[in-house]
N, CA, C and O atoms as CSV, one atom per row, in Angstrom:
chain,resi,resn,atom,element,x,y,z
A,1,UNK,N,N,1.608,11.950,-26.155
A,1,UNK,CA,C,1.076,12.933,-25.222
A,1,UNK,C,C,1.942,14.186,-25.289
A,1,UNK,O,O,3.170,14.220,-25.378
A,2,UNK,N,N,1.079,15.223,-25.229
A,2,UNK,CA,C,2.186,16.244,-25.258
A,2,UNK,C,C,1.929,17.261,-24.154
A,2,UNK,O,O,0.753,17.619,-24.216
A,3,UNK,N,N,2.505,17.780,-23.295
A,3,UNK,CA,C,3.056,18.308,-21.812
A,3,UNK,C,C,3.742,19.926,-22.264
A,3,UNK,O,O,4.673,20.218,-23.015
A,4,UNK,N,N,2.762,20.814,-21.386
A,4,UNK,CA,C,3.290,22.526,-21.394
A,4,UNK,C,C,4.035,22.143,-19.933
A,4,UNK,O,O,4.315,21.107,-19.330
A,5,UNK,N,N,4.172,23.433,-19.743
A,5,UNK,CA,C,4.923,23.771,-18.255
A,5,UNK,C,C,3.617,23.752,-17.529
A,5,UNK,O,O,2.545,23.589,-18.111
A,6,UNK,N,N,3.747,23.938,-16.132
A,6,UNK,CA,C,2.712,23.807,-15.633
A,6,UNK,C,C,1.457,23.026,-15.172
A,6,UNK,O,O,0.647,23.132,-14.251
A,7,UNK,N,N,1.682,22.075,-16.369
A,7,UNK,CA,C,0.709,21.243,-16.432
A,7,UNK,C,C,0.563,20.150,-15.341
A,7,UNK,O,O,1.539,19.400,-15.305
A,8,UNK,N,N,-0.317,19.902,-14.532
A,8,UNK,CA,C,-0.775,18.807,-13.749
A,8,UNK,C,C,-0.908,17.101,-14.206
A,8,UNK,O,O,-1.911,16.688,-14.789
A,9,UNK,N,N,0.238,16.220,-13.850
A,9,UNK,CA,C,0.109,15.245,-14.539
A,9,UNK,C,C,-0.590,14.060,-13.455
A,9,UNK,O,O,-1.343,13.197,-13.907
A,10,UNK,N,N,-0.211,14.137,-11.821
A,10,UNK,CA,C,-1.294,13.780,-10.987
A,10,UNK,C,C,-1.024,14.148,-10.036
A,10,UNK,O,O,-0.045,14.857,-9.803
A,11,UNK,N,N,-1.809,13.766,-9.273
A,11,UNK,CA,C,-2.243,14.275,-7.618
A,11,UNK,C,C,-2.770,13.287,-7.115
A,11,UNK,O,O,-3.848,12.890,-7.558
A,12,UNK,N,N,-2.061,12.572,-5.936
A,12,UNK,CA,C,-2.503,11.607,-5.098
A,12,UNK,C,C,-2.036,12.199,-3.654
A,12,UNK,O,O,-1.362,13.159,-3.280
A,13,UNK,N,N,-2.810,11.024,-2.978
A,13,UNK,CA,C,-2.418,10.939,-1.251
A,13,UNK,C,C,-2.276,9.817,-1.043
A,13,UNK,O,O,-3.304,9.178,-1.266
A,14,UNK,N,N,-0.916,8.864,-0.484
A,14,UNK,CA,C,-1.326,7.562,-0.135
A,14,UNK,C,C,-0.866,7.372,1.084
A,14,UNK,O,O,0.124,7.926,1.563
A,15,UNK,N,N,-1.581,6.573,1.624
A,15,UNK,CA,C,-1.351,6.455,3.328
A,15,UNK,C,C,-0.624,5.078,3.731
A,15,UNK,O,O,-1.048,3.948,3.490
A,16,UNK,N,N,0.370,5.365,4.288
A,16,UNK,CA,C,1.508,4.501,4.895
A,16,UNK,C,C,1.038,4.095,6.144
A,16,UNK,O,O,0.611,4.789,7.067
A,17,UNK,N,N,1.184,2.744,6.050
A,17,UNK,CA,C,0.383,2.295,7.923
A,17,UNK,C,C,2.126,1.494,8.215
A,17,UNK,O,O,3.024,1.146,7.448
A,18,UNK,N,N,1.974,1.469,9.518
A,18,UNK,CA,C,3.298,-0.009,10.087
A,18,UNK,C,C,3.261,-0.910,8.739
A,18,UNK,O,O,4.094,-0.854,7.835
A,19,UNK,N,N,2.559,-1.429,8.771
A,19,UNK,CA,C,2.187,-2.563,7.978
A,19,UNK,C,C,3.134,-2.369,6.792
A,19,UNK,O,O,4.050,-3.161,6.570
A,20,UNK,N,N,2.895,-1.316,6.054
A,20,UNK,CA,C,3.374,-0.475,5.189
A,20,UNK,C,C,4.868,-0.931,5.194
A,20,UNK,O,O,5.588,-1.529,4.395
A,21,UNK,N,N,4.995,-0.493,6.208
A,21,UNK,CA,C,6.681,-0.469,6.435
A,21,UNK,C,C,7.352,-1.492,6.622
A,21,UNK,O,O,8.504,-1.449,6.192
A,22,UNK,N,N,6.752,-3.162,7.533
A,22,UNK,CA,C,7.205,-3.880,7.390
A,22,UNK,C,C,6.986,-4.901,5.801
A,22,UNK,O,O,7.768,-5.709,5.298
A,23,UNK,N,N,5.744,-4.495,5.382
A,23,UNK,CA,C,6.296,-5.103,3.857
A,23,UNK,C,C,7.355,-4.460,3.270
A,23,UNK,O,O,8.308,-5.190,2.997
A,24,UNK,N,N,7.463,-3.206,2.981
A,24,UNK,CA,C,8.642,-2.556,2.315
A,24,UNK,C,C,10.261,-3.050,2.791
A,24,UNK,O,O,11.293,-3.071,2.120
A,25,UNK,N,N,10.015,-3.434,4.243
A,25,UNK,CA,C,11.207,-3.812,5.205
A,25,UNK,C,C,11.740,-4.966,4.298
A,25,UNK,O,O,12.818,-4.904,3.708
A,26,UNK,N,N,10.697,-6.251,4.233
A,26,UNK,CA,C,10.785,-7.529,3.470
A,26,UNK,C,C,11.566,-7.185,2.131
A,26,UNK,O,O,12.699,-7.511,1.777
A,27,UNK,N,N,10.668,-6.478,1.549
A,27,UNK,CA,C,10.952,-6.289,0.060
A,27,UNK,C,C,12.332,-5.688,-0.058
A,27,UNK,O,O,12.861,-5.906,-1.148
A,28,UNK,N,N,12.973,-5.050,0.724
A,28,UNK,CA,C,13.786,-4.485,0.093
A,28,UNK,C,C,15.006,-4.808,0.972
A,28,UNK,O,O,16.055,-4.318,0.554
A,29,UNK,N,N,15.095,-5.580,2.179
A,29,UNK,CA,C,16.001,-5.916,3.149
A,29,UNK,C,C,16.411,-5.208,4.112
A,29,UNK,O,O,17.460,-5.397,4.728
A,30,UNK,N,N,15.473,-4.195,4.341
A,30,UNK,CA,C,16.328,-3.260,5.178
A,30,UNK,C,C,15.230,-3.328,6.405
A,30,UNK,O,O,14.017,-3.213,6.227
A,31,UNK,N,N,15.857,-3.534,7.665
A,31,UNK,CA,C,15.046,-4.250,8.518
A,31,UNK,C,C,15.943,-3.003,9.585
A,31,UNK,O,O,15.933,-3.253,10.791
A,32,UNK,N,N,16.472,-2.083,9.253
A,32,UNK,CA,C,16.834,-0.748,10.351
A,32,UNK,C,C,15.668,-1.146,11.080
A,32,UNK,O,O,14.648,-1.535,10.510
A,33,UNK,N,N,15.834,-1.027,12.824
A,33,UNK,CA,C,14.521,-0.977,13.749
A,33,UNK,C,C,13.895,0.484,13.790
A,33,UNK,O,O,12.739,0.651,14.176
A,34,UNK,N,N,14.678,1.499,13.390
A,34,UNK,CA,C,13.979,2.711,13.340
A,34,UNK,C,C,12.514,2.798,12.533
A,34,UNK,O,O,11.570,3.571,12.699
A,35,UNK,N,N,12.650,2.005,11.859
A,35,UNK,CA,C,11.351,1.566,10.704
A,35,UNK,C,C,10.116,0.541,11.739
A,35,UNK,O,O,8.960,0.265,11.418
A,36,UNK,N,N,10.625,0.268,12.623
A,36,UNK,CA,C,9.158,-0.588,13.058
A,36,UNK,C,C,9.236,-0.595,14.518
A,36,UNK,O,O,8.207,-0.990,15.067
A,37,UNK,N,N,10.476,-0.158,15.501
A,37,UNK,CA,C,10.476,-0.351,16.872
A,37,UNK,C,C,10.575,1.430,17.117
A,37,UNK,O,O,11.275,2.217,16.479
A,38,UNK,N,N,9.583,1.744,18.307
A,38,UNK,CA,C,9.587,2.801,18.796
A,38,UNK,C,C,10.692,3.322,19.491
A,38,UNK,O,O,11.351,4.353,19.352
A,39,UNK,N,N,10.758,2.100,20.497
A,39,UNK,CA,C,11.765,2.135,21.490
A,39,UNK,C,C,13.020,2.476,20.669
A,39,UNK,O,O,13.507,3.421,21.289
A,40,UNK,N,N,13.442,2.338,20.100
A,40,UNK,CA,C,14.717,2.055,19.364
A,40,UNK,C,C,14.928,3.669,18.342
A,40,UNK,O,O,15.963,4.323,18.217
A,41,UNK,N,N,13.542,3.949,17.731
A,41,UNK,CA,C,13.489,5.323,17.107
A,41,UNK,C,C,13.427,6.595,18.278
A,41,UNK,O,O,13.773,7.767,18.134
A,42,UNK,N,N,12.989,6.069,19.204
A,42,UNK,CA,C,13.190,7.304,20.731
A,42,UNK,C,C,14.463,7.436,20.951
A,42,UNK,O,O,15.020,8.534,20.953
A,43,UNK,N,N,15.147,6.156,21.190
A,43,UNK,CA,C,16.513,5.997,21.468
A,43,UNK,C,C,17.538,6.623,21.094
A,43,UNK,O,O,18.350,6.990,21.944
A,44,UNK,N,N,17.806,6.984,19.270
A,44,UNK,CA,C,18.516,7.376,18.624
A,44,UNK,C,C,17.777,9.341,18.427
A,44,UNK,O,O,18.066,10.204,17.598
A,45,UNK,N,N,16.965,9.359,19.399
A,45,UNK,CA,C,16.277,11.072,19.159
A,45,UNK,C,C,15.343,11.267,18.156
A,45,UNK,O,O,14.943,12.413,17.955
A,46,UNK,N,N,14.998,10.505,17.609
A,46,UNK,CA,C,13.646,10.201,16.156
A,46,UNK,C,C,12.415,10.631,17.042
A,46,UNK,O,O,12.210,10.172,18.165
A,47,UNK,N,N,11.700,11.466,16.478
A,47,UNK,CA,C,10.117,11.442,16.811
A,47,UNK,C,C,9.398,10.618,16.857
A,47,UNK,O,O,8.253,10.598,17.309
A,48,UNK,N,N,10.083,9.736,16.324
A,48,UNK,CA,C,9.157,8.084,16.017
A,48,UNK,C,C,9.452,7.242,14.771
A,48,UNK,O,O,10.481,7.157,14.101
A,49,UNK,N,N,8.560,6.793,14.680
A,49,UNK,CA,C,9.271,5.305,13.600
A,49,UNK,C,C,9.089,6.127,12.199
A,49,UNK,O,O,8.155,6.826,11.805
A,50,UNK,N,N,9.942,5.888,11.789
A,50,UNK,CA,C,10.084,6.511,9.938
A,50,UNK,C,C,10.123,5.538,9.179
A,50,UNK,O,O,10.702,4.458,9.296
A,51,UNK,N,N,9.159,6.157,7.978
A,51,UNK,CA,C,9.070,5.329,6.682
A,51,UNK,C,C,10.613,5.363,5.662
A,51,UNK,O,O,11.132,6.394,5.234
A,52,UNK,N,N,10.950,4.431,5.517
A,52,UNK,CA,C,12.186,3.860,4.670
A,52,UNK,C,C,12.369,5.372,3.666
A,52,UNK,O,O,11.343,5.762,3.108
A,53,UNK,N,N,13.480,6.068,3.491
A,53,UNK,CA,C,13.578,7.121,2.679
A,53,UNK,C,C,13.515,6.639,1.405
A,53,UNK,O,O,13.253,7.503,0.568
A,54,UNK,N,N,13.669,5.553,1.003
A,54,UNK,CA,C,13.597,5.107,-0.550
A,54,UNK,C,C,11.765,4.469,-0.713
A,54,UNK,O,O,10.926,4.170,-1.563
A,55,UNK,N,N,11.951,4.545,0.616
A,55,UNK,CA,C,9.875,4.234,0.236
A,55,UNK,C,C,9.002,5.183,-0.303
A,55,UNK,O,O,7.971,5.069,-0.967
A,56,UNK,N,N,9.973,6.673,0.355
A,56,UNK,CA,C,8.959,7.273,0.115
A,56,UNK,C,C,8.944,7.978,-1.098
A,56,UNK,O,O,8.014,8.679,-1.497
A,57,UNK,N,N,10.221,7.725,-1.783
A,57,UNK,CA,C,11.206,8.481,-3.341
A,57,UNK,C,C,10.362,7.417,-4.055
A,57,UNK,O,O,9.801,7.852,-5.062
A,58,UNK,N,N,10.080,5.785,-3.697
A,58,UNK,CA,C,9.261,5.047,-4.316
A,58,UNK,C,C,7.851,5.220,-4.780
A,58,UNK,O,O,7.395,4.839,-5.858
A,59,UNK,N,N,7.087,5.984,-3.613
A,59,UNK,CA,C,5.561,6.123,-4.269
A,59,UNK,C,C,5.758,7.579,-4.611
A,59,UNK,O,O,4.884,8.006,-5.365
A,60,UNK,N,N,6.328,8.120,-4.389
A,60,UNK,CA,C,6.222,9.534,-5.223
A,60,UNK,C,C,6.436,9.243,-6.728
A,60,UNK,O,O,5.622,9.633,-7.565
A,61,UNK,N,N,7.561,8.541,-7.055
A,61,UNK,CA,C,7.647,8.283,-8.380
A,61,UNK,C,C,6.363,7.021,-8.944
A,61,UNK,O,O,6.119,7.068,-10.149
A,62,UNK,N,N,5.831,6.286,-8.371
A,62,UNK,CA,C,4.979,5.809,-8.067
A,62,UNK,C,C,3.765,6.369,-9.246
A,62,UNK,O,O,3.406,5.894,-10.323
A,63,UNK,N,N,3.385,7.478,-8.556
A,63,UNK,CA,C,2.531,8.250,-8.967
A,63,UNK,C,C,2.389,9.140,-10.053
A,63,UNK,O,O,1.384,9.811,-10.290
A,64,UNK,N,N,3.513,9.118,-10.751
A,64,UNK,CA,C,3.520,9.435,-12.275
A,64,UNK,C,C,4.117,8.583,-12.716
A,64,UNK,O,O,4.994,9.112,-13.400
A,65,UNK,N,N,4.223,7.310,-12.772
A,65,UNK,CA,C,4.329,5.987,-13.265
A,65,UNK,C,C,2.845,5.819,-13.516
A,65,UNK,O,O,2.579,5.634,-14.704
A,66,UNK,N,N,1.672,5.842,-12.573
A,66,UNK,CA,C,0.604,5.324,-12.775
A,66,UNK,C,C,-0.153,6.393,-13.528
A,66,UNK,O,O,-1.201,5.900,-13.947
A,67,UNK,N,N,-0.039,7.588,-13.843
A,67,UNK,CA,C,-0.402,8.416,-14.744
A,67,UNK,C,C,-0.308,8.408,-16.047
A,67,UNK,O,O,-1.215,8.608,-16.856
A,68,UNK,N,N,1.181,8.096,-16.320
A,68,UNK,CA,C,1.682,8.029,-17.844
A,68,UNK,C,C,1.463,6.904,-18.004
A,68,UNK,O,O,1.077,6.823,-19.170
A,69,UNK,N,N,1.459,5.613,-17.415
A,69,UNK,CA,C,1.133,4.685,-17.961
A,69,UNK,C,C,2.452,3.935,-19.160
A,69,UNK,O,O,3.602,4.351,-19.019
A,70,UNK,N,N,2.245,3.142,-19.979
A,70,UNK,CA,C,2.754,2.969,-21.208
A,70,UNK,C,C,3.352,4.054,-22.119
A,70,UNK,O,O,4.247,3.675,-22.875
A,71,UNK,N,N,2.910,5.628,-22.169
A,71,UNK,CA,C,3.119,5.961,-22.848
A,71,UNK,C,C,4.420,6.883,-23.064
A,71,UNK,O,O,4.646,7.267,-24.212
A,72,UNK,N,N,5.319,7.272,-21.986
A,72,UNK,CA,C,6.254,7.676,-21.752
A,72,UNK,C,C,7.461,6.530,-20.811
A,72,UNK,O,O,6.956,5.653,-20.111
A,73,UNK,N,N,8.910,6.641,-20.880
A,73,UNK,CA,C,9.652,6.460,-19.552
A,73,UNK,C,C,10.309,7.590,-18.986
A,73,UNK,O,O,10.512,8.732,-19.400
A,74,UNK,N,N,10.637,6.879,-17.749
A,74,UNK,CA,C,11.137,7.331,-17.102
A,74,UNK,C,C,12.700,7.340,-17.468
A,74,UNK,O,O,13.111,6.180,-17.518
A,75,UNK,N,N,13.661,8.250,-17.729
A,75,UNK,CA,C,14.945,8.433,-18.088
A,75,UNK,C,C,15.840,8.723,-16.529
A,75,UNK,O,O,16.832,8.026,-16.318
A,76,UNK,N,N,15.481,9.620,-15.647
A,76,UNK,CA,C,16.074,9.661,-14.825
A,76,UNK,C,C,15.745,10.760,-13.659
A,76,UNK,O,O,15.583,11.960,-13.879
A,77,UNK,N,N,15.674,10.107,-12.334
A,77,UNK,CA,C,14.918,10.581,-11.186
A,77,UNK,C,C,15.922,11.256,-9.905
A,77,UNK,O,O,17.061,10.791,-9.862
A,78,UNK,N,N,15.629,12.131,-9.051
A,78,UNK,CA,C,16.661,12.737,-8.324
A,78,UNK,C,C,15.786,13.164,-7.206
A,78,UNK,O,O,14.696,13.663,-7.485
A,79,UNK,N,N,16.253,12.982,-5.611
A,79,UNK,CA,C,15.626,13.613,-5.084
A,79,UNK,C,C,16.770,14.207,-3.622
A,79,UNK,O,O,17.677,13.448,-3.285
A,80,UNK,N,N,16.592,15.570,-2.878
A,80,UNK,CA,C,17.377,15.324,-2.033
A,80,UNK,C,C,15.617,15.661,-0.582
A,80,UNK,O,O,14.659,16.435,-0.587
A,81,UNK,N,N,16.124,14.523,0.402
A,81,UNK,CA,C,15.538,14.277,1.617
A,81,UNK,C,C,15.466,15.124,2.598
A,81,UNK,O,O,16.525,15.437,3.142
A,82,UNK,N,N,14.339,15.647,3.025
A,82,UNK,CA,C,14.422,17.035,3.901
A,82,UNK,C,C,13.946,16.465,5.243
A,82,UNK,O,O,14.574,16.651,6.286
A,83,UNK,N,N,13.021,15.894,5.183
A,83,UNK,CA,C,12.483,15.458,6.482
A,83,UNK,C,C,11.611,13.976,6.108
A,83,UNK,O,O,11.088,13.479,5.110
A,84,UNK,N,N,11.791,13.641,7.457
A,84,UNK,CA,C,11.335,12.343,7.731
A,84,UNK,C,C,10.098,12.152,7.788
A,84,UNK,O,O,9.426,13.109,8.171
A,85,UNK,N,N,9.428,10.936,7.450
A,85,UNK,CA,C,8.282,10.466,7.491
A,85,UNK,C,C,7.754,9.677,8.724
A,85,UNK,O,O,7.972,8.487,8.951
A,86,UNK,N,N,7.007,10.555,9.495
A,86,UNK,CA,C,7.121,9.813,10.901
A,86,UNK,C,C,5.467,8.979,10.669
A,86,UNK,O,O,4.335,9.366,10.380
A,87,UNK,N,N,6.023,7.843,10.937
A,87,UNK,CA,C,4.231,6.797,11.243
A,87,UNK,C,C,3.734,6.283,12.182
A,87,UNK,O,O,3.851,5.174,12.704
A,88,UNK,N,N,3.020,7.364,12.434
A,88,UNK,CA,C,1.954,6.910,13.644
A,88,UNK,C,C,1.674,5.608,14.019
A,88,UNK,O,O,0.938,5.084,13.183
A,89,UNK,N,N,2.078,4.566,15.314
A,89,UNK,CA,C,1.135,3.289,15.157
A,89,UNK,C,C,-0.595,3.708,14.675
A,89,UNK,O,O,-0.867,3.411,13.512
A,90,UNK,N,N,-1.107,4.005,15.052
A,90,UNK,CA,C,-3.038,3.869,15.297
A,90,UNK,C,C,-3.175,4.777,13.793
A,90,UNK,O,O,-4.140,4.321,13.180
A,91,UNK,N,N,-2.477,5.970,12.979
A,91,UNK,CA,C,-3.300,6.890,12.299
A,91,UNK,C,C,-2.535,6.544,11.115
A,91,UNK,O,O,-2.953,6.832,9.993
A,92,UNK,N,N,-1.290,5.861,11.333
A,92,UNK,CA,C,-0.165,5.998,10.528
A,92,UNK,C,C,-0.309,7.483,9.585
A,92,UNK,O,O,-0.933,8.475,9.963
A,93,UNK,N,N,0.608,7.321,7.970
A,93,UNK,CA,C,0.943,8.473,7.577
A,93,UNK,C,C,0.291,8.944,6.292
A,93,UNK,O,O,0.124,8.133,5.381
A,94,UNK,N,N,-0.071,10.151,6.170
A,94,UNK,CA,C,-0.244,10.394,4.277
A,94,UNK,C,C,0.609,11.064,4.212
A,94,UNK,O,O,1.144,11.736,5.095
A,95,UNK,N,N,0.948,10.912,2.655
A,95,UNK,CA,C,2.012,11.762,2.071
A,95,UNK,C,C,1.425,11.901,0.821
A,95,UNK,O,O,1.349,11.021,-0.036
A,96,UNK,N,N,0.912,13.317,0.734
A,96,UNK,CA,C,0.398,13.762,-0.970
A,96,UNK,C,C,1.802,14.346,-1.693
A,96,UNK,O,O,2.756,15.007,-1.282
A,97,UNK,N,N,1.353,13.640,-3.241
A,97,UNK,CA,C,2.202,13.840,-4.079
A,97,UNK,C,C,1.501,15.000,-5.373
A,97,UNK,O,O,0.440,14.615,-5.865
A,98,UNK,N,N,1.972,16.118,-5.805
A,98,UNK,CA,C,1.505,16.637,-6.812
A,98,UNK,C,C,3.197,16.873,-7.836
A,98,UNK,O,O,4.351,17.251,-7.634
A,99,UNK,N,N,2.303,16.335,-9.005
A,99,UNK,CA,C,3.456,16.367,-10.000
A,99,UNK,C,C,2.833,17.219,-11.331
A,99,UNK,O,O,1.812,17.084,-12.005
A,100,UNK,N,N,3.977,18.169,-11.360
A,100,UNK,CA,C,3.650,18.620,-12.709
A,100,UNK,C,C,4.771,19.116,-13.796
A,100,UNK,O,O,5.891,19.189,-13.290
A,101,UNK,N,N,4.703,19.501,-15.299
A,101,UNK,CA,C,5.545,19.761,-15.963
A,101,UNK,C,C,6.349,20.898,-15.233
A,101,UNK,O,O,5.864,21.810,-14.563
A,102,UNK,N,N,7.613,20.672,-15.484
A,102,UNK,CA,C,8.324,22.005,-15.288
A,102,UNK,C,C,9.387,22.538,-16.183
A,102,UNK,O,O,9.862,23.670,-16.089
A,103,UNK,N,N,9.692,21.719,-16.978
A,103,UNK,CA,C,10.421,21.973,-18.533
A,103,UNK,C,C,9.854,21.232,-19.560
A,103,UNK,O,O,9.491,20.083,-19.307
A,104,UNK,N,N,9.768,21.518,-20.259
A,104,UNK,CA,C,10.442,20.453,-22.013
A,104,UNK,C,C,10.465,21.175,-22.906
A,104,UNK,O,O,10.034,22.240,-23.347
A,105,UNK,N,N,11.496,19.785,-23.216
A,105,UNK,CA,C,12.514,20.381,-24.791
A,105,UNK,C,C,11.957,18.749,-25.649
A,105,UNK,O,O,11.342,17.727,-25.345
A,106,UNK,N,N,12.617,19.326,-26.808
A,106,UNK,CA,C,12.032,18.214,-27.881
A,106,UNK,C,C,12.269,16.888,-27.582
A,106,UNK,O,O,11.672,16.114,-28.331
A,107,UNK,N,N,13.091,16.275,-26.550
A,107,UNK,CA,C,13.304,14.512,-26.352
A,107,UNK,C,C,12.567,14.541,-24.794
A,107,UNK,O,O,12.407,13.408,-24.342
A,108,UNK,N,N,12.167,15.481,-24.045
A,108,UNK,CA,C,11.414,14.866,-23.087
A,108,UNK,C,C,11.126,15.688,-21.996
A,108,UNK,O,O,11.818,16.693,-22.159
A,109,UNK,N,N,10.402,15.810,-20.857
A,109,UNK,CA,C,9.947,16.421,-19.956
A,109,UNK,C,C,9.901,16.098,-18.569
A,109,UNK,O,O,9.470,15.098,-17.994
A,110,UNK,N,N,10.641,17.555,-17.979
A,110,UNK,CA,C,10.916,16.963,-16.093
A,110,UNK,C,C,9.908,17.376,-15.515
A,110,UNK,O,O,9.422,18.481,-15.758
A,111,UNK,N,N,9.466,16.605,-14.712
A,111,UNK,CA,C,8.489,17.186,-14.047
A,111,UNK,C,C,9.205,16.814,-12.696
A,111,UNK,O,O,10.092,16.007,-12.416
A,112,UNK,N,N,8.363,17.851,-11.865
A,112,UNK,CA,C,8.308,18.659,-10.975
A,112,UNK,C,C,7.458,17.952,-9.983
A,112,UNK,O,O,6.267,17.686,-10.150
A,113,UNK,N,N,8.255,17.638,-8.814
A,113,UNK,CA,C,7.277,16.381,-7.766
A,113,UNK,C,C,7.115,17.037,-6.604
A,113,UNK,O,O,8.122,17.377,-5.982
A,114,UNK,N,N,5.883,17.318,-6.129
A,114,UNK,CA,C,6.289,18.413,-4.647
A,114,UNK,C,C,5.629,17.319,-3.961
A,114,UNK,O,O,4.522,17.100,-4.452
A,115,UNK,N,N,6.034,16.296,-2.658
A,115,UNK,CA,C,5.733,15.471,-1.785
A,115,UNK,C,C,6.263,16.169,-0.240
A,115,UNK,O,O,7.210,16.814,0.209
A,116,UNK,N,N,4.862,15.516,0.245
A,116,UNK,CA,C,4.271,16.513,1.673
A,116,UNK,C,C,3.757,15.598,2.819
A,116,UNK,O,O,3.167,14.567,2.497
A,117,UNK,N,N,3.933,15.889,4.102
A,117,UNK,CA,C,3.477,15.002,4.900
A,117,UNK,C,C,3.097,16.089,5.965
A,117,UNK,O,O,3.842,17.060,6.103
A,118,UNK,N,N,2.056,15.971,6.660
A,118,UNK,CA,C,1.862,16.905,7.317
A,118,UNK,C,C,2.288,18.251,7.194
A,118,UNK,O,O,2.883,18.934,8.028
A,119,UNK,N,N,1.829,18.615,5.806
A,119,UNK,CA,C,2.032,19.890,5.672
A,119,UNK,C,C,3.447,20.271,5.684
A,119,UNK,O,O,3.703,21.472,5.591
A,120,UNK,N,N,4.391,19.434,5.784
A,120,UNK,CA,C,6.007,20.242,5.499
A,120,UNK,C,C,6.323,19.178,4.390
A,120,UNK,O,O,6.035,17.982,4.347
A,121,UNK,N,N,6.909,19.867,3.630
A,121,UNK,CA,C,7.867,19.366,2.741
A,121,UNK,C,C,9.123,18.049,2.433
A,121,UNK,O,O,10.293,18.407,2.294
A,122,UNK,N,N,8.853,16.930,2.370
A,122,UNK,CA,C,9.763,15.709,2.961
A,122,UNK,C,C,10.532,15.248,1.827
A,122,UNK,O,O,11.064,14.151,1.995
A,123,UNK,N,N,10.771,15.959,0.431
A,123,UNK,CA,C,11.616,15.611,-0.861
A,123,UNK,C,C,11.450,16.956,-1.064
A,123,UNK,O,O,10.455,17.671,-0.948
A,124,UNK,N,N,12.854,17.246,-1.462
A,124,UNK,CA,C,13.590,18.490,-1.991
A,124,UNK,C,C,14.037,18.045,-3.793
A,124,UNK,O,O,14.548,16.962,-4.080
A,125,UNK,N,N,13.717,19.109,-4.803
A,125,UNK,CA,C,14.586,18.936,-5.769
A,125,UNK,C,C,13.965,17.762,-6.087
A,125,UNK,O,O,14.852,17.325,-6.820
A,126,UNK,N,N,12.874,16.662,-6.104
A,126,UNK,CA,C,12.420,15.795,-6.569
A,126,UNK,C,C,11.850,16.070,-7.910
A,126,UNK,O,O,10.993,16.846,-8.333
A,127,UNK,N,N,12.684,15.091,-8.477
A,127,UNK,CA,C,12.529,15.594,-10.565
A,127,UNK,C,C,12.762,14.454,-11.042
A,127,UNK,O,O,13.620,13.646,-10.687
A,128,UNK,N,N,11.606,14.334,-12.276
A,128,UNK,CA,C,11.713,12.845,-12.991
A,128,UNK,C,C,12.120,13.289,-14.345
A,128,UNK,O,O,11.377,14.205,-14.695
A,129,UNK,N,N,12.818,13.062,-15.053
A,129,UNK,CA,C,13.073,13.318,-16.557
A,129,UNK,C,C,12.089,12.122,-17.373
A,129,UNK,O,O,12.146,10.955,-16.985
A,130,UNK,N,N,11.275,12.477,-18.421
A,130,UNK,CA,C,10.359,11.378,-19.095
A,130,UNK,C,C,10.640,11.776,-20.379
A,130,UNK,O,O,10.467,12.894,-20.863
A,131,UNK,N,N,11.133,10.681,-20.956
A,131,UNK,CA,C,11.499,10.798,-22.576
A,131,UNK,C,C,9.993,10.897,-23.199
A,131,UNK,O,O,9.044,10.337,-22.651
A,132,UNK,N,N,9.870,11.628,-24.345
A,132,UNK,CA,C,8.768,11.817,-24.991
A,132,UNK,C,C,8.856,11.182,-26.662
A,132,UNK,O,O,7.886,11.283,-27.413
């Protein structure tokens, strides 16, 4: 496959429910109550219950995993965390991901991950390097 600048490699929205969060909780051990008790995310000044920050560095990268498929890897991913992912009990959350080229040189291409949740910005500097 071969990748300009600019180029659109995908565009998703995926929606995070509770549910969401306590599988991710399982899977990955981190059972912080800020992730599933309200009371407890009021407590500490949180707007509300937040999705795991590595959950959400997870489906962003996620989503150009399921694009490229087989035909590229992933060499190396970076993101810095701007804001939190707050999940509604009843509506829970989307968070659209658009990824596209933003360099390459002859061994591979970074693209460029802009992930959004209600319209603000919740990954800063989110960049995947993909060997070509």
């Amino acid at each position: 496959m071969t990748y300009e600048v600019g180029d659109v490699i995908a565009e998703r929205t995926v929606h995070l429910t509770r549910e969401s969060l306590v599988r991710y909780a399982g899977a990955s051990g981190d059972f912080n109550p800020i992730h599933y008790r309200d009371d407890v995310a009021a407590s500490v000044g949180l707007p509300g219950v937040l999705a795991h920050g590595m959950l959400t560095m997870g489906l962003a990268s996620s989503v150009v995993v399921a694009a490229l498929g087989d035909t590229a890897s992933i060499t190396d991913y970076g993101v810095r965390f701007t804001r939190p992912v707050v999940v509604d009990p009843q509506d829970g959350a989307d968070v659209s991901v658009l990824a596209k080229v933003g360099a390459v040189d002859e061994a591979s291409a970074r693209i460029d991950l802009t992930v959004n949740h209600a319209d603000t910005t919740v990954l800063l500097k989110a960049q995947l390097r993909v060997a070509l």
